[in-house]
N, C-alpha and C positions, 0 to 999 in steps of 0.2 A: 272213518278217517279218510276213504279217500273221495267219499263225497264231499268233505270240506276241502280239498286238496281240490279236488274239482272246482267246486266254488268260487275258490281263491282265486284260478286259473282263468275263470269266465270274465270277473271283476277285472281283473289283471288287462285282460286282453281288451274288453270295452273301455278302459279308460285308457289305454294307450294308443289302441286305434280312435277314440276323443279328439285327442291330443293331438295325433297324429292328422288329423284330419281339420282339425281349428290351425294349426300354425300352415299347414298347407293354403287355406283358404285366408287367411291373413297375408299372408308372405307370398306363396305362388298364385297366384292366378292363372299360370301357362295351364297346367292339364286339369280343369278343373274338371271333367269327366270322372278320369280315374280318383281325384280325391274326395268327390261323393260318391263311389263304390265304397271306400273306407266308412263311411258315415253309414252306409249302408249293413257292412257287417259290426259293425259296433250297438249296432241297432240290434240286428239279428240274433247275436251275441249274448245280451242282454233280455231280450224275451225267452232266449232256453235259459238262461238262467235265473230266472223268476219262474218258467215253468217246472224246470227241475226243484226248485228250493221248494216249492210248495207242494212237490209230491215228496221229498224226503221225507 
C-alpha cells in the first residue's frame, strides 16, 4: 500500500512540476533559469518512478 501511495506521489509531483514549468515558459520568460530547474526535476522525478515501479 504504500508503494502505491508512493507512486501516486511521484506521478503527482511530475505532472505538476510539468505544468508548472509549461505555464512558466509560456507566460514568464523573466527567470527562465530557475523554470528549467523545474523541468529538470520533473524529469528526475519520473525516472525514480519508473525505476521503483519496475522493481516493485
Amino acid at each position: 500500500m504504500f508503494r502505491a501511495l508512493e507512486a501516486g506521489i511521484f506521478l503527482i509531483l511530475f505532472f505538476v512540476l510539468l505544468v508548472v514549468w509549461l505555464l512558466g515558459w509560456l507566460a514568464f520568460h523573466v527567470a527562465g533559469g530557475l523554470i528549467h530547474i523545474l523541468v529538470i526535476l520533473a524529469i528526475i522525478s519520473l525516472i525514480v518512478h519508473l525505476v521503483r515501479g519496475r522493481t516493485a
